[in-house]
ROSE-807392 format. One record per residue (C-alpha): z, y, x; residue in three letters. Coordinates in nm, 2 decimals. Layout:
BEGIN
Z	Y	X	ALA
...
This chain:
BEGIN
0.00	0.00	0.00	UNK
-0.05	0.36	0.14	UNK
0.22	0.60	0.30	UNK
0.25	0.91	0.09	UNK
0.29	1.22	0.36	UNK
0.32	1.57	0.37	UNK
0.00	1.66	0.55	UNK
-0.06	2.01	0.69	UNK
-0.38	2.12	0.88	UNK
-0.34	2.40	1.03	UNK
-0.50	2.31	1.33	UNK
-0.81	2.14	1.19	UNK
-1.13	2.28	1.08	UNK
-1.11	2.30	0.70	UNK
-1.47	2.09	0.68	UNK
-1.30	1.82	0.81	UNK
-1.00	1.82	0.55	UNK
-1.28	1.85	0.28	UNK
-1.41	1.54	0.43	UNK
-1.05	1.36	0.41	UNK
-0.98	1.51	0.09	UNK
-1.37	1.34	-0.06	UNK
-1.34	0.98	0.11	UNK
-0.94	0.97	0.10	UNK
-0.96	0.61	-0.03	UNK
-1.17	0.53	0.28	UNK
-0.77	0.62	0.51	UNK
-0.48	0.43	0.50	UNK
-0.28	0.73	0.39	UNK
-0.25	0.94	0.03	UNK
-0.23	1.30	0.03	UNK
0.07	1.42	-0.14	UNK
0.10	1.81	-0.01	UNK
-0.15	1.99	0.13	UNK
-0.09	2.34	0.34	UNK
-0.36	2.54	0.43	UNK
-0.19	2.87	0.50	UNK
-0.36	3.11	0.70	UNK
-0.67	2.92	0.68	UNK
-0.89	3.16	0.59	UNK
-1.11	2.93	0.40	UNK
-1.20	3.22	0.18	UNK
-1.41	3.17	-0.16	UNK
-1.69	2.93	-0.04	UNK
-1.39	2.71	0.14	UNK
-1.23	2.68	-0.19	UNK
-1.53	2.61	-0.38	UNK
-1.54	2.29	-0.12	UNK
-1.20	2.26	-0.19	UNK
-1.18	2.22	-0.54	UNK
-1.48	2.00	-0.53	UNK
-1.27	1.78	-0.35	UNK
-0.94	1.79	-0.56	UNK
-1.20	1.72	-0.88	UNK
-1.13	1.34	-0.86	UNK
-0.81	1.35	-0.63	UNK
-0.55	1.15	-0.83	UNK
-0.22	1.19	-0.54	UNK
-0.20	1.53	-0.47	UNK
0.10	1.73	-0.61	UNK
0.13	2.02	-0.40	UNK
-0.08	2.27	-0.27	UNK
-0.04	2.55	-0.06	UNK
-0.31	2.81	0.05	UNK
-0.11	3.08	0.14	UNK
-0.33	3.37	0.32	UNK
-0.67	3.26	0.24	UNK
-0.84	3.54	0.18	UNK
-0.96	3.35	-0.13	UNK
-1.09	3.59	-0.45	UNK
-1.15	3.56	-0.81	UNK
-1.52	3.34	-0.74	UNK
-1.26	3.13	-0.51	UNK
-1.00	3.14	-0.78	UNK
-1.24	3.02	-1.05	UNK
-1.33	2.71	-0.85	UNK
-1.01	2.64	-0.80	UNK
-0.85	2.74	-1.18	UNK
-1.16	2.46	-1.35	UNK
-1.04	2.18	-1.13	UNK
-0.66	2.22	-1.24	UNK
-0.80	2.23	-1.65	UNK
-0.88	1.84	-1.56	UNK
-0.63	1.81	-1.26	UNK
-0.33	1.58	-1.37	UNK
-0.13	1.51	-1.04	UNK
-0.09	1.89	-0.90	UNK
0.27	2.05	-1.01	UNK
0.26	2.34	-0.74	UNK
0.01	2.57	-0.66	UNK
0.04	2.83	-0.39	UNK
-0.19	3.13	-0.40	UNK
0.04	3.39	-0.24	UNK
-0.09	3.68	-0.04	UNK
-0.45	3.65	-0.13	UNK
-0.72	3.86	-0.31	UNK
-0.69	3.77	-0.69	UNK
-0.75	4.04	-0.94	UNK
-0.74	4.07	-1.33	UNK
-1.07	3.82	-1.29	UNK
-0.86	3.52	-1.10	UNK
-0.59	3.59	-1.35	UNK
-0.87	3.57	-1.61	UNK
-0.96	3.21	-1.44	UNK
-0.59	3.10	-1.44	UNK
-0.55	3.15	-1.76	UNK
-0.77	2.95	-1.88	UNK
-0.63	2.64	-1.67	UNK
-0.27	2.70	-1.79	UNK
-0.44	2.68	-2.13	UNK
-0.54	2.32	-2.03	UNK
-0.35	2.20	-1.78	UNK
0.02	2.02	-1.88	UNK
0.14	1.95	-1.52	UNK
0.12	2.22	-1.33	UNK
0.50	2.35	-1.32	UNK
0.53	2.63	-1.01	UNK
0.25	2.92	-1.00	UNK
0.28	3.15	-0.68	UNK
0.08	3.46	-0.68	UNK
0.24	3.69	-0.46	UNK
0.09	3.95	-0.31	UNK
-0.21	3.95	-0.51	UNK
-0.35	4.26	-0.71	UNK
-0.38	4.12	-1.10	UNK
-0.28	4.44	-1.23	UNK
-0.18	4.53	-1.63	UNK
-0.50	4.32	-1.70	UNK
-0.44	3.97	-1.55	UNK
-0.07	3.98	-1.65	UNK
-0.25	4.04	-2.02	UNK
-0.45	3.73	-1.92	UNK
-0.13	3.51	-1.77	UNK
0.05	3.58	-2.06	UNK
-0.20	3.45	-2.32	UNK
-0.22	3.16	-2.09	UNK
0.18	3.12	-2.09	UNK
0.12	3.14	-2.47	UNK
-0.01	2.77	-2.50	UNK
0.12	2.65	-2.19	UNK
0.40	2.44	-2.17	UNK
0.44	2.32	-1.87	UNK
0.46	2.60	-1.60	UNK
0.88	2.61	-1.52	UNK
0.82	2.87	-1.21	UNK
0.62	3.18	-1.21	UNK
0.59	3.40	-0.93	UNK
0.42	3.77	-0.97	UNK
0.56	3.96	-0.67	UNK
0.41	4.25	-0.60	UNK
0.10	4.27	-0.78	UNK
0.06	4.62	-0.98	UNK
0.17	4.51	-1.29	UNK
0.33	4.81	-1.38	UNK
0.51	4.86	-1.77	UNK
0.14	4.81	-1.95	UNK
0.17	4.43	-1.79	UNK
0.51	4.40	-1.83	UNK
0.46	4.45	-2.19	UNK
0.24	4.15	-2.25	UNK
0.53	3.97	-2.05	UNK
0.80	4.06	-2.26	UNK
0.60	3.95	-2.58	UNK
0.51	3.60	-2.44	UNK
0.88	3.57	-2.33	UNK
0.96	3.57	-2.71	UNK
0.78	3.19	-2.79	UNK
0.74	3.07	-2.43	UNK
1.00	2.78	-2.39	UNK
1.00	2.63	-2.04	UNK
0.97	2.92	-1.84	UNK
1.26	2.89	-1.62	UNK
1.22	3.14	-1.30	UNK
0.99	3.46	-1.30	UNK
0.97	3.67	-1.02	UNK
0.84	4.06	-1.12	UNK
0.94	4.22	-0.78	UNK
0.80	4.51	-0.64	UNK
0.57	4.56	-0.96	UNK
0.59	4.96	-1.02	UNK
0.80	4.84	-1.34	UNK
1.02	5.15	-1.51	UNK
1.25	5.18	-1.79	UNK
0.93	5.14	-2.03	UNK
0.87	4.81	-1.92	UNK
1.23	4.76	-1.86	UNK
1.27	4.80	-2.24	UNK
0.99	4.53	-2.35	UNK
1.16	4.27	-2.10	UNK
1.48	4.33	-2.31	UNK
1.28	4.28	-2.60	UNK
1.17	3.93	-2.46	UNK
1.45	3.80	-2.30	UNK
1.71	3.86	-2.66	UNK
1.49	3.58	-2.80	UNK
1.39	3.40	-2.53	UNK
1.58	3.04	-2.51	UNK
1.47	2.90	-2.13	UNK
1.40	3.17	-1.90	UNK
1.70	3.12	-1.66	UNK
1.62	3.32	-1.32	UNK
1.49	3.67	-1.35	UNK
1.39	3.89	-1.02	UNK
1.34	4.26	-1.07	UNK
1.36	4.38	-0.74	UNK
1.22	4.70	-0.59	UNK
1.11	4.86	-0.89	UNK
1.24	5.16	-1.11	UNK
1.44	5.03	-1.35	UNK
1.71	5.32	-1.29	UNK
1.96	5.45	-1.57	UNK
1.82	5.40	-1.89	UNK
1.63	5.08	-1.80	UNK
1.96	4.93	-1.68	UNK
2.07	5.01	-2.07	UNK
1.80	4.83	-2.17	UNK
1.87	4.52	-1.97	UNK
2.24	4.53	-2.03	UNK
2.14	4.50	-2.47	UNK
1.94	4.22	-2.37	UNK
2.23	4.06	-2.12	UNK
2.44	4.13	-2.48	UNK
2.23	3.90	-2.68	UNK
2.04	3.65	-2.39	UNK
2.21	3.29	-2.37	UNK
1.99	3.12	-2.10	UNK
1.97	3.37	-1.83	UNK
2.17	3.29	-1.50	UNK
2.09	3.50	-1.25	UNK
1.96	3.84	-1.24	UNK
1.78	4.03	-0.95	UNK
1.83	4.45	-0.98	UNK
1.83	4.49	-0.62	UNK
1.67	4.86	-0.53	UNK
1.65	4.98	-0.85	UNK
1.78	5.36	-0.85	UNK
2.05	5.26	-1.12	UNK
2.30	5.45	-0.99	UNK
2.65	5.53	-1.19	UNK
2.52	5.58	-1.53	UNK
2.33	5.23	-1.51	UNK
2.61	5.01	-1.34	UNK
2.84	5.16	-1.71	UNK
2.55	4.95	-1.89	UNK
2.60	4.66	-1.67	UNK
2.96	4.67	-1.68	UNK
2.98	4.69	-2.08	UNK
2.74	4.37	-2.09	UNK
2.92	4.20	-1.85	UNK
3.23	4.24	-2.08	UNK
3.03	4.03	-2.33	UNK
2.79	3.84	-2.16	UNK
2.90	3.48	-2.10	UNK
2.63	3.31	-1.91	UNK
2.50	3.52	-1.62	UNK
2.68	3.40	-1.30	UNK
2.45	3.59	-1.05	UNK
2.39	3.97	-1.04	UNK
2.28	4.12	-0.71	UNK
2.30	4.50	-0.76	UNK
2.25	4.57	-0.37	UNK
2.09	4.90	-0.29	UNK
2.13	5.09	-0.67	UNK
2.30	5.40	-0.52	UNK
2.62	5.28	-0.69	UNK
2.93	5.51	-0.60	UNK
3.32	5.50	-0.72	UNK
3.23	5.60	-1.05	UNK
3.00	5.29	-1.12	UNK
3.22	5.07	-0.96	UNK
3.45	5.13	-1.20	UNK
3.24	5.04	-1.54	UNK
3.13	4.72	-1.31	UNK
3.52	4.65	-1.24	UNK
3.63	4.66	-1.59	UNK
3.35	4.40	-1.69	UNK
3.47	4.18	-1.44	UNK
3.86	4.22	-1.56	UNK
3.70	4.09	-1.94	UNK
3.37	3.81	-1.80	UNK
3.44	3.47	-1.81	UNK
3.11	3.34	-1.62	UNK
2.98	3.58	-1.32	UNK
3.03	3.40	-0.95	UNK
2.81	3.62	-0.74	UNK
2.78	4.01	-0.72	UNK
2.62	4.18	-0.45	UNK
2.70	4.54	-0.40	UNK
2.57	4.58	-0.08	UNK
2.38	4.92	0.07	UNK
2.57	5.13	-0.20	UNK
2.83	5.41	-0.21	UNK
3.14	5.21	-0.29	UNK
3.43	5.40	-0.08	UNK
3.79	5.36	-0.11	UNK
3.84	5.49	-0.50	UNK
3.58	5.20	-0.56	UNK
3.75	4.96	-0.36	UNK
4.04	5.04	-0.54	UNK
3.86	4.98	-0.86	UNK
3.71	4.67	-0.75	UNK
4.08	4.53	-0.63	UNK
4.21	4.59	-1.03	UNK
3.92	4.38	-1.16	UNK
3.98	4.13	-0.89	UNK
4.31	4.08	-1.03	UNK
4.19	3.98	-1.37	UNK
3.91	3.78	-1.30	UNK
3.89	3.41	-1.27	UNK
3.53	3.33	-1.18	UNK
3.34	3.54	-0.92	UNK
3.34	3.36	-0.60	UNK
3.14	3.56	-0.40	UNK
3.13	3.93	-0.29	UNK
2.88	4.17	-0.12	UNK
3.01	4.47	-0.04	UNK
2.84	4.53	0.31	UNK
2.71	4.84	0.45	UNK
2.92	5.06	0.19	UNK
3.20	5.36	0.30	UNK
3.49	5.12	0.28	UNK
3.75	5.28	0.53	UNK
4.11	5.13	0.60	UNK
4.25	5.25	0.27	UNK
4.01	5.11	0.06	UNK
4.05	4.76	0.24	UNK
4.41	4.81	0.16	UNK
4.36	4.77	-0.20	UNK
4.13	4.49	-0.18	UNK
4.39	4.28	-0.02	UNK
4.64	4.39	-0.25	UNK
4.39	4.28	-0.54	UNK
4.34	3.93	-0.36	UNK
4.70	3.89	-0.36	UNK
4.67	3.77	-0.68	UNK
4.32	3.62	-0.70	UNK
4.27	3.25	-0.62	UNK
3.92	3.24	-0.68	UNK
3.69	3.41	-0.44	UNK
3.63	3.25	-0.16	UNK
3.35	3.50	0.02	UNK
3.36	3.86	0.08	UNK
3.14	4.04	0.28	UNK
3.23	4.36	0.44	UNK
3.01	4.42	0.75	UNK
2.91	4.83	0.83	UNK
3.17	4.97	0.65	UNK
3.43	5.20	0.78	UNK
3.72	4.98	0.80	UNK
3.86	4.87	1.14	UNK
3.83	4.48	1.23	UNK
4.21	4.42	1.16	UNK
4.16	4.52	0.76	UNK
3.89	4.35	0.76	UNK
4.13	4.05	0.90	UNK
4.36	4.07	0.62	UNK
4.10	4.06	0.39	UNK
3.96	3.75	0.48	UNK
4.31	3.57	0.54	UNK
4.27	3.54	0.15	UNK
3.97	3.45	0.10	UNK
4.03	3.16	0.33	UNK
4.38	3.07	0.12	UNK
4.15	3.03	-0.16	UNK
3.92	2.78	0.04	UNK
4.21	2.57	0.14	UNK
4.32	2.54	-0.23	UNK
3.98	2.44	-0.33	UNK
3.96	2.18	-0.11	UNK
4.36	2.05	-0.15	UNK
């Protein structure tokens, strides 16, 4: 019987992988993933390529990261996964797809019920191919992962994501990073996600989601009872968006990650996030990293500390944290016995707070493991 393997071929000319790929029953070994990144095999090399895959019955994951590959490329590629029944990940990051590829994939997610991870990273759909994804996503249901980072979506997209999000049911983690997404499109996510029932990882990073969009979000975090963890990291939400946060984590009892690193987040925010955490019964990990958290927010954060029973993890690095402020941290993990990570790193607290700090955290890892 053949030896399934993890093949990649970086080193050989792509002709000679379509020649393995067409006579693969000729070798004594089957194909199971395939990595082409940084092949450059560009549209005609995936024209070859997808001729190849057309009767392929042992490949499940592809990966053609960097392959200059277009919509004519895409095309090829999108009508052999309409008939394609082994493939269940599909790389496509970093290449040259527009709303035409998206136009393509669309109409294999129509089709195709194995395919279950999508990565189009990098790419340039725009408003258009998300419009086209999403009426893909409409009678797909199989795709679990969908990656769209970076690809100039912007809130017209985002609003034919939000609608989809309403029906789809499998789609667990979508990725809308860096996608020129504001409180407009912030609002039509909310829309989605208060009726969506399997959508469980949601990454919104490096957008402009800011005040009001965090309100949005925190309606939806109100009324959502799948979503896990949630991605805000350099959004511009400042003080006035963390109070939107902290009300929905008072009443939100799912989410257990929420990385708010980089929102320009001083004392004041800290405070609305705080109280949340003295009133949510499900959050593990919060990062508050590269914000404005100084020792009236440390102080804050060491009353909600005292209260909660579930966050695990901390970020708090590269904040103005000085002595004082460690002070009341410690005095907060006097009486908390559940986080067990705290990171402090470029703040303005001298080594030995820092010290003290820690001492509890690692009281609370010896009772874990006792």
């Amino acid at each position: 019987m053949p030896n399934q393997i993890n093949v990649s071929f970086f080193t050989l000319p792509v002709e000679l992988v379509y020649r393995i790929l067409d006579h693969q029953s000729d070798y004594t070994i089957t194909l199971t993933t395939l990595d082409l990144a940084f092949g450059e095999i560009g549209d005609v090399g995936a024209q070859h390529l997808a001729s190849g895959l057309r009767d392929n019955t042992t490949l499940t994951a592809l990966h053609l990261y960097r392959n200059q590959i277009g919509d004519v490329g895409i095309q090829h590629l999108a009508d052999t996964l309409q008939y394609n029944t082994t493939i269940t990940t599909l790389d496509l990051d970093f290449n040259r797809a527009g709303h035409l590829g998206a136009q393509h994939l669309r109409d294999a997610l129509r089709h195709n019920t194995i395919l279950t991870t999508l990565n189009l990273k990098g790419n340039q759909i725009g408003n258009v191919g998300a419009q086209h994804l999403s009426d893909g996503l409409r009678y797909n249901t199989a795709l679990t992962a969908l990656n769209l980072y970076r690809n100039l979506i912007g809130d017209i997209g985002v609003q034919h994501i939000g609608a989809i999000l309403r029906y789809n049911t499998t789609l667990a983690t979508l990725n809308l990073g860096n996608n020129q997404i504001g409180n407009v499109g912030a609002q039509y996510l909310s829309d989605g996600l208060q009726y969506n029932e399997a959508l469980i990882a949601l990454d919104l990073c490096a957008n402009h989601i800011k005040d009001i969009g965090s309100q949005h979000l925190g309606v939806a975090l109100r009324h959502n009872t799948t979503l896990t963890n949630l991605n805000l990291d350099s959004n511009q939400i400042g003080d006035v968006g963390a109070q939107h946060l902290g009300d929905a984590l008072r009443h939100n009892p799912i989410l257990t990650t929420l990385d708010l690193c980089g929102n320009e987040i001083g004392d004041v925010g800290i405070q609305q996030l705080s109280d949340g955490l003295r009133h949510n019964t499900a959050l593990a990990t919060l990062d508050l990293g590269y914000n404005r958290v100084g020792n009236i927010g440390a102080q804050h954060l060491s009353d909600g500390l005292q209260h909660n029973k579930t966050l695990t993890a901390l970020f708090l690095a590269n904040n103005q944290i000085g002595n004082v402020g460690a002070k009341h941290l410690s005095d907060g993990l006097q009486h908390n016995t559940k986080l067990i990570f705290i990171s402090l790193q470029m703040n303005l607290m001298s080594e030995d707070a820092k010290h003290a700090i820690n001492e509890f955290t690692e009281r609370n890892q010896r009772m874990i493991k006792s």
